[in-house]
N, C-alpha and C positions, 0 to 999 in steps of 0.2 A: 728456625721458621721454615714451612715447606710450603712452597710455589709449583704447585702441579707435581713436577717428580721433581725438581729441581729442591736440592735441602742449601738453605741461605742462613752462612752465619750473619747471628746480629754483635756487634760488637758489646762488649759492655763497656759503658763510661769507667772513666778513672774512679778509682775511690778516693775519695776525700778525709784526711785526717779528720777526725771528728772534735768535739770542742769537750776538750776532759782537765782534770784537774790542774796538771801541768801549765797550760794555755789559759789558763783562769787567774794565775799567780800573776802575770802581765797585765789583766785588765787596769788594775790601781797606776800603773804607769803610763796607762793609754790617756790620762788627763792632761792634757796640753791646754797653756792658752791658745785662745782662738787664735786661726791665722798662722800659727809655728804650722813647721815642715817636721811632718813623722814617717818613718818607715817602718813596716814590719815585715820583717825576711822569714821565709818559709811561712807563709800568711795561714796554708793551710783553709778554715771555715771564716776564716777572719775580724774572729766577734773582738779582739784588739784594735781592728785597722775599722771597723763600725765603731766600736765607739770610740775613737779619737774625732774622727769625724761627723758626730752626730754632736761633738762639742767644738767646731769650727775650725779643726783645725784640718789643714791642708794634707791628704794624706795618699802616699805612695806603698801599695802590697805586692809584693812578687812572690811567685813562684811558679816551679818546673811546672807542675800539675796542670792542664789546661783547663781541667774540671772544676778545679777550687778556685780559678781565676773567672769561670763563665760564672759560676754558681754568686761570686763575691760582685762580682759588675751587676747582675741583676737585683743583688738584695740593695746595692748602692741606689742603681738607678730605683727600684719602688721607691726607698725613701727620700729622694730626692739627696744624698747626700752629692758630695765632693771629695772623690775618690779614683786612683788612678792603679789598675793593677795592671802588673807590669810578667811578663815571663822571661825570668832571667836567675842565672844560675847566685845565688845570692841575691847580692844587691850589684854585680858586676853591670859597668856601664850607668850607672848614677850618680849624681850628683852626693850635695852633703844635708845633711838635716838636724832640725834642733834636736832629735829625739829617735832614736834606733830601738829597736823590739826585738827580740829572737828568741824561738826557743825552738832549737837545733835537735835534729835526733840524738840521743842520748844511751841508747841500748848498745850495751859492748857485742859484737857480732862479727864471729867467726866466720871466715868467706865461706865454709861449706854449709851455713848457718843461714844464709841472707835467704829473704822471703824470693821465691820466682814470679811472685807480682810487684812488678817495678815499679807501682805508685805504693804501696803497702812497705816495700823496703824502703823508697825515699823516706817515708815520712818516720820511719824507725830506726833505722841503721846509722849506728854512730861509728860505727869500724869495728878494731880490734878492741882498743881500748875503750870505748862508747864515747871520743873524743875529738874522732875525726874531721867532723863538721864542724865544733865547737871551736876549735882552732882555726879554722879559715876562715868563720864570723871573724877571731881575736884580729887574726891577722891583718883584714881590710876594714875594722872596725873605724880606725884612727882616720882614713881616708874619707870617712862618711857622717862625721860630724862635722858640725859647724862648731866655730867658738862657742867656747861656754855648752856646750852639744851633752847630752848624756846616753848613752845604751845602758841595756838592760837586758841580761842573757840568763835564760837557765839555765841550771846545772844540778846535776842531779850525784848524790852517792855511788849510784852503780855505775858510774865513770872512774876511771885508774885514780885515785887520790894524786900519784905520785905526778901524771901527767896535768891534771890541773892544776896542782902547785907549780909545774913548772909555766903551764898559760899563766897563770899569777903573776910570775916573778916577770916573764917575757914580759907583760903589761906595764908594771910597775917599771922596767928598763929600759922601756919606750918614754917613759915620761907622764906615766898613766895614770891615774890613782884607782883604786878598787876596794870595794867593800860591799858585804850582804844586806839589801837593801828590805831583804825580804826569808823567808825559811818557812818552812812548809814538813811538819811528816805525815808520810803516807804510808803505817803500817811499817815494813824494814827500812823505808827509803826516804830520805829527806832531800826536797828539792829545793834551792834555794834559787833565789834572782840578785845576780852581779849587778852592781852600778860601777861603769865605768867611763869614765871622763878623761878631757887631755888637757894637759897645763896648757893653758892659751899662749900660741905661737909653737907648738909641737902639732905635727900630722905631716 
């Protein structure tokens, strides 16, 4: 923009993950009874963390992106829902809930590979393996339900097979149970959705 001589960058807003197949495969999970506490990590456009909320239940969105958190607070507030998004790296710093969401970046990505737009690589870069992130959901997963609690993670083919077998087995040795709650192909890639729970009195 030019102001007499004076040339004035304008910044551009963040870009916001858009709402694509992936992020679709979650909505069937977003049915909570009314009143339960849901999360959804890397909330992204947050048509999960709408509609858990649009069916009463209490619902907490995080993410880095300041943009997809302004964008989600106002679609909350037009419809009047009951919605709390939150900016924080996960779900670091919260409590526990009957019902966890995620769907982690998943693209295997070479450090000389990562996008130089840092809202574009958040929302995509899953590491070397495309597994990066999916692993530090597994990790503070347990910390973030409640009894009887369930998550619910993507996970996608073009992640290391060998590494999410071993998140598997990690989980299972936690005391965890797991299983495909859901499956999905898309062309070379099938994406499926984990259900993972904790034997009550384990976290």
């Amino acid at each position: 923009m030019v102001q007499g001589d004076k040339v004035t960058r304008v910044a551009r807003p963040p870009g916001v993950y858009p709402f694509r197949e992936d992020s679709a495969l979650l909505l069937p999970f977003a049915h909570v009874p009314a009143g339960s506490w849901l999360l959804e990590i890397g909330c992204g456009e947050g048509r999960a963390a709408l509609e858990a909320a649009r069916g009463g239940a209490r619902v907490v969105a995080t993410d880095l992106n300041p943009e997809a958190l302004r964008r989600l607070e106002l679609e909350a507030r037009r419809s009047g829902l009951w919605l709390a998004p939150v900016r924080t790296d996960l779900a670091r710093g919260l409590g526990r809930f009957d019902r966890v969401l995620a769907n982690p970046p998943y693209l295997p990505t070479p450090e000389g590979a990562r996008d130089p737009d840092r809202w574009e690589n958040l929302a995509l870069d899953g590491g070397t393996d495309g597994c990066a992130v999916t692993a530090r959901v597994l990790e503070s997963l347990g910390e973030h339900l409640s009894p009887g609690g369930e998550g619910f993670v993507v996970v996608s083919s073009r992640q290391s097979p060998a590494r999410l077998d071993e998140l598997h087995r990690d989980w299972l040795a936690s005391g965890g149970s797991l299983e495909v709650a859901s499956s999905e192909r898309l062309g070379s890639e099938t994406l499926d959705v984990w259900r993972l729970s904790m034997a009550l009195g384990v976290a």
